[in-house]
Each structure stands twice: as structure tokens, then as C-alpha cells.
N, C-alpha and C positions, 0 to 999 in steps of 0.2 A: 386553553391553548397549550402544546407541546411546545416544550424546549429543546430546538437541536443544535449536538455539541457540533466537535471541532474544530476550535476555535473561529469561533462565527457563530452569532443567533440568530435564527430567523424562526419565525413565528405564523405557522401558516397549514390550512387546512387543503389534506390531496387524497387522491384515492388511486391506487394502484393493484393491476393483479400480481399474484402469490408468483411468487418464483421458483415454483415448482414444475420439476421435467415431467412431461407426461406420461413417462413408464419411469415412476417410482422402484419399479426392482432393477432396473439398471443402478440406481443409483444409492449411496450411503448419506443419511444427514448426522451432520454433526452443529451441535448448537454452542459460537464461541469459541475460544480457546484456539492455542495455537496451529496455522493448518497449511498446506500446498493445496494452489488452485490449479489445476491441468485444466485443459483445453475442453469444454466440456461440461466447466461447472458454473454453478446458478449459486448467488449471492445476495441474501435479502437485501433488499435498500431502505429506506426511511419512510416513506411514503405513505406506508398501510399504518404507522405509528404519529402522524401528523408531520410529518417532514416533507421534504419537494423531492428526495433520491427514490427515481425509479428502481426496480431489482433489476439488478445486474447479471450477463450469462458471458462467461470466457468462449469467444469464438474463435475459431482453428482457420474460419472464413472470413473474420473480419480483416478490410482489404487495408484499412488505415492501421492496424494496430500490425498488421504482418508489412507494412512498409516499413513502420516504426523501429522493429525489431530487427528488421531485417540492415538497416543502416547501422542498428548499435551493434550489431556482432561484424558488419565492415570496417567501422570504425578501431572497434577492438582489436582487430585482425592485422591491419594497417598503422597500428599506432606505435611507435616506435622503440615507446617506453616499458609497452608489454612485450615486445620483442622481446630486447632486452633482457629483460627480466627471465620470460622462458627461455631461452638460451643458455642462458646462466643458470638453469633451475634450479631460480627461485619463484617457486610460483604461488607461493605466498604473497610474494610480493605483486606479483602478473595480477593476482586474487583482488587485491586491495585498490591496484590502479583500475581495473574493470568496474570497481564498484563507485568511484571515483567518476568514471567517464559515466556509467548510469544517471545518476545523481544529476551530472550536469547536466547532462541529455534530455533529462524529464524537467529540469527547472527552465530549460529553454522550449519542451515543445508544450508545456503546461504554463506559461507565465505568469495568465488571471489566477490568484489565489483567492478570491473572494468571493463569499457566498453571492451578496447580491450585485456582481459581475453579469450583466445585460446576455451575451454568449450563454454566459451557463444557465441562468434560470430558462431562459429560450429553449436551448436544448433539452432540460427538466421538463418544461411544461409540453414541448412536442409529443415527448414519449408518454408524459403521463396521462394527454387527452384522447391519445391512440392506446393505453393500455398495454401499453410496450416496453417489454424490458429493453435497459440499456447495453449497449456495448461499448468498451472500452476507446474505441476509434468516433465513435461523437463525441469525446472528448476533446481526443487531439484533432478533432476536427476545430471545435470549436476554441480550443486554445485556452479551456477554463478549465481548473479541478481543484477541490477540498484536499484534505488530508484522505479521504476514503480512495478517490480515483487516483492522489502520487503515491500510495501503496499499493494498491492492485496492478498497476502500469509498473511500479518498482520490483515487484515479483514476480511477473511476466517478464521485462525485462531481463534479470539476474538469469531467471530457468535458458531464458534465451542461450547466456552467455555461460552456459553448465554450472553456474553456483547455488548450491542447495539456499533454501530462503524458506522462513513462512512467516504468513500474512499472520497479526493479530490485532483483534480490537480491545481497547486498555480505558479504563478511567484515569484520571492523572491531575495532578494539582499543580497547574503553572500561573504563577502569578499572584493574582486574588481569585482565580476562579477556579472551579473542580470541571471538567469538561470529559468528554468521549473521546478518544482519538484511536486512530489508524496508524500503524507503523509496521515494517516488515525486520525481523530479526535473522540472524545468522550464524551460527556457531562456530566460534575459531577456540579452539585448544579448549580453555578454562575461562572463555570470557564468550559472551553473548551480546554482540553487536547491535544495536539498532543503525539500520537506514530508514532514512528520512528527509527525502527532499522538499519536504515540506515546510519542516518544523526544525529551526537551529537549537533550539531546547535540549531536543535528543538525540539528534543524529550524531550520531558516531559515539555514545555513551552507552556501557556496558547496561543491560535489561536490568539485572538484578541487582548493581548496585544505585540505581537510579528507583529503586522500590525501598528504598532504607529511610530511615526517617529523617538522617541527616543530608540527601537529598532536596528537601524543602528550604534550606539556608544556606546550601552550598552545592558546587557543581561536584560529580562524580568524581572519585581521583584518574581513573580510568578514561584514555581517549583512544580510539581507533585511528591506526595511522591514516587511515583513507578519509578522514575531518579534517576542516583545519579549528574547529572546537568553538565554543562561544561561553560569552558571561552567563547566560542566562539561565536562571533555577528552574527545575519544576522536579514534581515526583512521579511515578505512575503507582497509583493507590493496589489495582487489580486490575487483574483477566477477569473482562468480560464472558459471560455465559451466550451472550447475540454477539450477531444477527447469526443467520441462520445458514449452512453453506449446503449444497449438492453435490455430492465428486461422484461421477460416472465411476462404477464399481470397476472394468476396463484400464482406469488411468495406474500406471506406472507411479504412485507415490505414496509416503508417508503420510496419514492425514493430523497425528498429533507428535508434538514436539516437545521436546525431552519428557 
């Protein structure tokens, strides 16, 4: 049996098709490491590896996830305190409060965080007996998501709201346990943010001082004003080399970071 991370185990055998687009020259893979997902792209999921995650395709049509998005950038727009802020430009700070209203926004439309969450394995096992990749909008239909779907939904979100992001997948040592994890990073000045509506471990801790060794006994000194911070240790070991991603050659972005 396969162990899959994220904080959460489950132990269970599936089969899923490859998440690959079918004109391959449209598109660039890159395997791992820091990246932008545009509208467009296909993202391995677990399932071919003994896991229940179907592969994933960022849809430009999916009708839940452009509801989703489409409320966070009203929100944003409406919100009184980014007013504010842009007026006075400072929009550093505009920066921080968006990423702030994201954050929330995903812990209220994702609430289930648990693997074996009745929604989520439901919607898992639909796609994976039809041989269907997932889109991002069965999620928030279903109201369930790991750390893998509040990162991918976290950096669709941010692109929404014009803030550069990318997705990366990390090993990490929280706790007693060494695990897989999902988180989305951002670049301000001299410091490398993680968001993380998933995980109070790392959200709002700098990337690279959360890879130091005194990270496993103690929290980062480093907190991003957009946290309000937590006790709680862990380190991330490495950049992962998986899962596997497709960016339509077409998409407007950067596919590796720093």
C-alpha cells in the first residue's frame, strides 16, 4: 500500500487517466519545482501513484471556480480597507490585505479539511470511475479540499486579484511526521512568503527560513504582516521534483521561480 501525504493518511488503491493534453506541442511539462498555473493547465494528481486525487485541468470554463473568483475580486474592490490603502498608495499594504481576504475566503468556501470527509472522497471516487480529471469547482462544490486543492484554489485566487504567486510542492517535517505538502509562495523585497490557508504551521513564514534546521525547534523569526502567526513548528526538508504540471505554451507566464 502507498502512503499519501498532506497531512492526512489514507491507504487505498485507484486508477486514473494521465493528465495529459492531447496535443502535447501545445504544451510545456515541467516535473516539480516552483511554477504559475494559467488557465489551461493539467496537473498530476495521486491516483496513478496509489492515492484517491484524480489529475487536475485549470479550467477558463469552469462555472464554480469563475463564480468563486469572480466574488473575490468584488469583494476586494468593495472592501474599504484596500481602498484605503490604494489611495494612500500604499499598495503594499492593499497587497497584504488581498491576500488576507483570499485566505479567508478559501477557509470559508473549503471548510472540510479532511481526507476521509464523506464530500470529498465522493467527489474522488465519481471522477475516478468516469476516468475524469478534476476541476477545481468540484471542490467548492463539494465544500471539501487537502492541502493540494487550498493551494491550487489559493493561486487561481491571488492571479485573479493581479498578485504574482506560484504553486509548489515541498516535503516538510511537522511535528513527528515527515509529510508531502502543497503551499503557494510569493515574493515581497527580500523575503518569500508562503500562503496557506490550510496549514497554520506555515502560512505567513518566510520559504527559506522555514528550510533551516532551526526551524524544527522553533518558529521562523520572520512573519508576514498578512498572518496573525501561530506556535506551531515544522520545517520544509525540499522541493519536490512531482507531480507533474502542463502549461499551454500560449499562457502569459513564468513557469519557474527564482
Amino acid at each position: 500500500m502507498i502512503k499519501i501525504l498532506c497531512f492526512g493518511l489514507i491507504t487505498l488503491f485507484a486508477t486514473a487517466g494521465l493528465a495529459i493534453p492531447g496535443n502535447l506541442e501545445g504544451y510545456t511539462e515541467q516535473r516539480g519545482g516552483f511554477i504559475q498555473l494559467p488557465f489551461g493547465s493539467y496537473i498530476e494528481g495521486s491516483a496513478r501513484h496509489g492515492g484517491i486525487q484524480p489529475d487536475y485541468q485549470i479550467l477558463d470554463d469552469d462555472q464554480d471556480l469563475k463564480k468563486f473568483l469572480t466574488e473575490l475580486v468584488k469583494q476586494a474592490q468593495e472592501n474599504l480597507e484596500i481602498q484605503n490603502a490604494e489611495k494612500r498608495g500604499n499598495f503594499l499594504e492593499a497587497k497584504y490585505l488581498k491576500i488576507q481576504l483570499t485566505t479567508e475566503a478559501i477557509r470559508s468556501a473549503l471548510p472540510s479539511k479532511a481526507y476521509d470527509a464523506r464530500p470529498y472522497r465522493e467527489t474522488l471516487k465519481e471522477h475516478r470511475l468516469l476516468n475524469k480529471d478534476i476541476s477545481l469547482g468540484a471542490y467548492l462544490q463539494c465544500k471539501s479540499g487537502v492541502c493540494r486543492e487550498n493551494a491550487l484554489l489559493t493561486h487561481q485566487a491571488l492571479r485573479a486579484l493581479g498578485i504574482e504567486s506560484h504553486f509548489v510542492y515541498v516535503k516538510v517535517h511537522a511535528g513527528t511526521r515527515v509529510e508531502d505538502h502543497a503551499l503557494v509562495v510569493i515574493k515581497d523585497r527580500n523575503k518569500t512568503w508562503m500562503v496557506d490557508p490550510y496549514n497554520a504551521t506555515f502560512h505567513g513564514r518566510d520559504f527559506y527560513e522555514s528550510m533551516e534546521k532551526s526551524a524544527w525547534s522553533r518558529t521562523p523569526p520572520s512573519l508576514a504582516p498578512f498572518s496573525n502567526g501561530s506556535n506551531y513548528v515544522g520545517r520544509i526538508l525540499k522541493v519536490l521534483k512531482y507531480p507533474s504540471y502542463w502549461i499551454p505554451n500560449n499562457a502569459q507566464c513564468k513557469n519557474v521561480f527564482l
